[in-house]
C-alpha positions in Angstrom: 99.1 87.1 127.6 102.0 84.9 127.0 105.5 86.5 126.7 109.2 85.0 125.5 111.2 86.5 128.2 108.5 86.2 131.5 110.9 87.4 134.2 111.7 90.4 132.3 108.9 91.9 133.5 109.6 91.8 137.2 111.3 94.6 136.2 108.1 96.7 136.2 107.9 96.3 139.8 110.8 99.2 139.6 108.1 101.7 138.1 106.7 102.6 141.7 110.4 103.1 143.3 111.0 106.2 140.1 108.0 107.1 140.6 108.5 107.7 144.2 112.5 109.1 143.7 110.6 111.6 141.4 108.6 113.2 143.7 110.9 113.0 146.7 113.1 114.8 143.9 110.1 117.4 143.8 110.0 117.8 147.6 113.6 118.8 148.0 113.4 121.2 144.9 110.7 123.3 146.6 112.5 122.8 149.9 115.6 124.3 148.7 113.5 127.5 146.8 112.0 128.0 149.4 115.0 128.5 151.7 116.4 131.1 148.9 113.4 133.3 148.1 109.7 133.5 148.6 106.9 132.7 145.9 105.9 136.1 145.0 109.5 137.5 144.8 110.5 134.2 142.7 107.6 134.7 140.8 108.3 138.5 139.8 112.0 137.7 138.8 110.4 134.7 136.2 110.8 132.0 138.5 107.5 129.8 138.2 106.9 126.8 139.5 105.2 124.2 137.0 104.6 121.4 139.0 101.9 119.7 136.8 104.2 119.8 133.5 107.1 118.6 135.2 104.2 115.4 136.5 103.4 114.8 133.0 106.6 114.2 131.8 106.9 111.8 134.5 104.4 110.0 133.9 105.7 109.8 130.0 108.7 108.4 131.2 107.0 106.3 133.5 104.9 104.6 130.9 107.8 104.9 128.2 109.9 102.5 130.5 106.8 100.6 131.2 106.3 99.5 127.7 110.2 99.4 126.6 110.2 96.7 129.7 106.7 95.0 128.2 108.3 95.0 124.4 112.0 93.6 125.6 109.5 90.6 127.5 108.2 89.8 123.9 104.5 89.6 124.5 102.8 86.7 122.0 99.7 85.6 121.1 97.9 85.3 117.2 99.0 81.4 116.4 100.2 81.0 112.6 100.1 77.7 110.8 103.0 76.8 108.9 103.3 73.7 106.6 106.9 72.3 106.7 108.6 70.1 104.3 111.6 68.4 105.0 114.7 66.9 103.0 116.7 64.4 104.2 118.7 61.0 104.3 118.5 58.2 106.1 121.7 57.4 108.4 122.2 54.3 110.3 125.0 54.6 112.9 127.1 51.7 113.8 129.2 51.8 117.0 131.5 49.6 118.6 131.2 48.5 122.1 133.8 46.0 122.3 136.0 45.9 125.3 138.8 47.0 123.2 136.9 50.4 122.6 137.7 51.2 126.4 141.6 51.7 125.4 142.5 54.9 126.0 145.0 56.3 123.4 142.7 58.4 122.2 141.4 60.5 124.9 139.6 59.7 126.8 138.9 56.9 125.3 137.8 54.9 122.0 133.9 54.8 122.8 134.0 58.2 124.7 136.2 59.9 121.5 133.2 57.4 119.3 130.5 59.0 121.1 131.3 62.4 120.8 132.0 62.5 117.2 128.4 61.0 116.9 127.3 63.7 119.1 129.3 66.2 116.7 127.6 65.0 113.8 123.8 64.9 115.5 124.3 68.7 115.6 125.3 69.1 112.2 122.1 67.4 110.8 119.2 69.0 109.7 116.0 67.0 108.2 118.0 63.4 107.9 116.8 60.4 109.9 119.4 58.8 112.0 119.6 55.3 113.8 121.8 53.6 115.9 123.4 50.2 116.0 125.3 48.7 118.7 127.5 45.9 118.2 130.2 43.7 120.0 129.7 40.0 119.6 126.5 40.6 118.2 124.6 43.4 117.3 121.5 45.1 117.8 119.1 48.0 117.0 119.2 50.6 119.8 117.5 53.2 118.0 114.9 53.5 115.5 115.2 56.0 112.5 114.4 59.2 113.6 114.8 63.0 113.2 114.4 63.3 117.1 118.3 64.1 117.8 117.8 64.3 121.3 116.3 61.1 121.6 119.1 59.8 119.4 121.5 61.4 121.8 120.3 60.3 124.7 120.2 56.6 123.3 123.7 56.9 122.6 125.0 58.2 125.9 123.3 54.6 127.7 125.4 53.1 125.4 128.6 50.6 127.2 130.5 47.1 126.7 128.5 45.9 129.8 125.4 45.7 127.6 126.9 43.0 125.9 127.8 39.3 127.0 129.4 38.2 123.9 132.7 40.4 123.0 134.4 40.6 119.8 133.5 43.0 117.0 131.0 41.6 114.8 131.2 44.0 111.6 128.8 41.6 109.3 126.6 41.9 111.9 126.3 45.4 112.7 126.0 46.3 108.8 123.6 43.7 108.6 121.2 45.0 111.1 121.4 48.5 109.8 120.7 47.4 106.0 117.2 45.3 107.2 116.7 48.6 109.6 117.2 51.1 106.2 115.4 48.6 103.9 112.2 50.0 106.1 113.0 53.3 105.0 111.5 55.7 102.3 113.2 56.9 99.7 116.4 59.0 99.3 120.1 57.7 99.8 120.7 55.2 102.6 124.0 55.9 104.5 126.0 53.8 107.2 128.4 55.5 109.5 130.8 52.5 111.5 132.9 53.6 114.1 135.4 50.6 115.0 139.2 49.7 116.0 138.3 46.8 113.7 140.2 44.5 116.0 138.8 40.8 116.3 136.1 40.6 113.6 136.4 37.1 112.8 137.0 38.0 108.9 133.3 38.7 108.1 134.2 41.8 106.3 133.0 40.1 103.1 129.6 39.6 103.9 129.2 42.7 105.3 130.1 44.1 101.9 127.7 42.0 100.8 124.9 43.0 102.6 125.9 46.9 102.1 126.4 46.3 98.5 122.9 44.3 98.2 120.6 46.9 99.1 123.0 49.7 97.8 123.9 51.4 100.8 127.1 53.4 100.7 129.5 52.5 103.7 132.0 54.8 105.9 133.9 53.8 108.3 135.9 55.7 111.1 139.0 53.9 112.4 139.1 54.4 116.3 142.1 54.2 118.0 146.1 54.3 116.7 148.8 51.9 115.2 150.9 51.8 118.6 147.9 51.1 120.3 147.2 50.8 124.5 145.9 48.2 127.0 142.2 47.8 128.1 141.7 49.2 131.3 139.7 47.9 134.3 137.6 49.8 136.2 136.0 49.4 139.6 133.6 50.7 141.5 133.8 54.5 141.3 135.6 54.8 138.0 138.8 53.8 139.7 141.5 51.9 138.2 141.8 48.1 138.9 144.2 47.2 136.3 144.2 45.9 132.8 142.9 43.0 130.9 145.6 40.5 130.6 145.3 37.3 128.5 145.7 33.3 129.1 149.7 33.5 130.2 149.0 36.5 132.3 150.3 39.7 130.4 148.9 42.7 129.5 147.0 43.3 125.7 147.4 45.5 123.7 144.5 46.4 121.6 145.2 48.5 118.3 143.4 50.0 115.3 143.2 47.6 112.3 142.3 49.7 109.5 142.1 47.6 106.4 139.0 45.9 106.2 137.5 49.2 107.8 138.8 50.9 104.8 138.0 47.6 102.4 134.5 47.7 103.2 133.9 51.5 102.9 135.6 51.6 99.2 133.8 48.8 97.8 130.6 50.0 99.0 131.2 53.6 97.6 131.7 55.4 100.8 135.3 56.4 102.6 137.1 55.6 104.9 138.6 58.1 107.8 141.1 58.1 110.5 139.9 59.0 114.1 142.1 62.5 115.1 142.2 64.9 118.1 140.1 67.4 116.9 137.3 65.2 115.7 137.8 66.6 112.0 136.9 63.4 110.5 133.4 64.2 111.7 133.2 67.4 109.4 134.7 65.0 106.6 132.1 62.5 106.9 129.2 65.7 106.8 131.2 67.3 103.7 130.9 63.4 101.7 127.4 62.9 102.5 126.4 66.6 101.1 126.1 65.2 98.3 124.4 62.5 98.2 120.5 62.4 97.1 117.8 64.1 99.6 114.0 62.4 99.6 111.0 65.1 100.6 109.9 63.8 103.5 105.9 64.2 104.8 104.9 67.6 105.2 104.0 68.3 108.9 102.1 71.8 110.4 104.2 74.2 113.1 102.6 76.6 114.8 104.2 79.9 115.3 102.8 82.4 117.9 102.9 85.5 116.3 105.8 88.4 118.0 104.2 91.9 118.9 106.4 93.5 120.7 105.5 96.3 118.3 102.6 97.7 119.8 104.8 97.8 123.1 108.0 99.0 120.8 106.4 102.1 119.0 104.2 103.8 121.6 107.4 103.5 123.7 109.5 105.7 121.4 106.5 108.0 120.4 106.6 108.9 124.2 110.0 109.3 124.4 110.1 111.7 121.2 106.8 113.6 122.8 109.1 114.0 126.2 112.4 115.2 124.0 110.0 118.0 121.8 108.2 119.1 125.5 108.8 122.8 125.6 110.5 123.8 128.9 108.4 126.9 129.3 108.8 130.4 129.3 110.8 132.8 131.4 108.9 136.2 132.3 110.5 139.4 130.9 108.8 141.6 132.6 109.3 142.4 136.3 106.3 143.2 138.7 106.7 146.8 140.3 
């Protein structure tokens, strides 16, 4: 018999220790009657001994706790077939991996802070199919449409500026990819999420609009990093700190959020535009503007559900207990032997 909550019922194996604490219980009782008064005298003052009620009850307490344990373990078995249809989206998430995403004025850094607000959102969805792009220089699928979010997740978490030998931040690209990768899609409203500093794009914005506008796909875009901007560290081995990327005459760059044609190529695709903060708020933002949008029925799929009966351990369980609290306790004799 299959059951929820398994290891619940080791605690049966505590029914033999009460059941031996009772009738060590029972032992002393007599032991210490019989040290005050003998049987017969005990007897003819109303004292009986009623050994086999008081086992009874024990054993109704025994069993009560028996089957409380058994119905708290959630035994299960009857399977029900349930058919399930879905409503959903389909989301294409494109995410920078550009060196400059390694800056670290927002903590801990651009692609980390990029990476959990995508991991924020994967647990707000329910029945949209979600993608992945990653982009730098170029840009490629790295996950499929799907309503798997753990594979999702998982895809996104391998995700790093060493997967990419070309550097930059190829916007056109990345919106390009995700269009061809929606076009396969069913039907409902196509979304694409871009998270980006925007630095170093080459000024491709406008075939990216293009390309979103095209296939009518609606654009937001998340601006990842701040105005005063911070250098590009350099890690070695162990995480450590090696330095920081330094140009052509040998001093330090600064990498820094440029917004506009982040926020150009969300308007004029009819999505938004949002700021990266601390909290991660724009994430709830992004959920709230996509609400709205059009949901497609996707294919109806069969769960199966095993069936909870914890009932027919519940009830018996209580009926005992309510048969042990109405037990009469017994009579006292009134009369007194001569």
């Amino acid at each position: 018999m299959p059951f929820a909550h398994p290891h619940l019922l080791y605690g049966l194996g505590l029914l033999p220790l009460l059941a031996l604490l009772f009738l060590a219980s029972q032992q002393a009782r007599r032991r210490r009657l019989a040290r005050l008064i003998t049987r017969e005298r005990g007897e003819a003052f109303g004292v009986r001994s009623l050994p086999l009620r008081r086992r009874l009850r024990a054993l109704v307490l025994l069993v009560s706790v028996g089957l409380l344990t058994g119905a708290l373990a959630r035994p299960q078995w009857g399977d029900k077939v349930e058919e399930v249809t879905s409503r959903g989206l389909d989301l294409m998430v494109c995410l920078d991996c550009s060196t400059s995403m390694l800056a670290e004025d927002l903590k801990p850094s651009r692609l980390a802070r990029a990476k959990h607000a995508v991991a924020r959102l994967l647990a707000n969805l329910s029945g949209d199919r979600i993608g992945i792009v990653a982009f730098a220089g170029t840009a490629f699928p790295q996950c499929p449409l799907t309503i798997d979010y753990g594979a999702a997740r998982m895809f996104l978490d391998l995700l790093d500026p060493s997967m990419f030998e070309s550097q930059g931040t190829d916007l056109a690209g990345a919106v390009t990819t995700a269009v061809r990768a929606l076009e396969k899609g069913g039907e409902g409203a196509h979304v694409i999420l871009l998270l980006s500093d925007g630095e170093g794009h080459g000024g491709k914005v406008e075939r990216a609009i293009e390309a979103a506008k095209g296939a009518g796909i609606r654009v937001y875009t998340v601006g990842m990093g701040t105005a005063g901007g911070a250098p590009i560290p350099l890690r070695g081995a162990g995480g450590t700190l090696a330095g920081y990327k330094k140009d052509r005459r040998g001093e330090v760059v600064i990498t820094r959020l440029v917004p506009d044609d982040l926020a150009r190529l969300a308007v004029e695709t009819g999505g938004a535009y949002f700021q990266a903060t601390p909290g991660d708020t724009e994430m709830g933002e992004v959920v709230a503007q996509m609400a709205g949008l059009a949901r497609a029925e996707r294919s109806a799929h069969l769960t199966v559900q095993r069936q909870e009966r914890y009932l027919l351990f519940l009830l018996p369980a209580l009926a005992l207990l309510l048969l042990d609290a109405a037990w009469p306790e017994g009579k006292r004799r009134r009369e007194v032997r001569a």
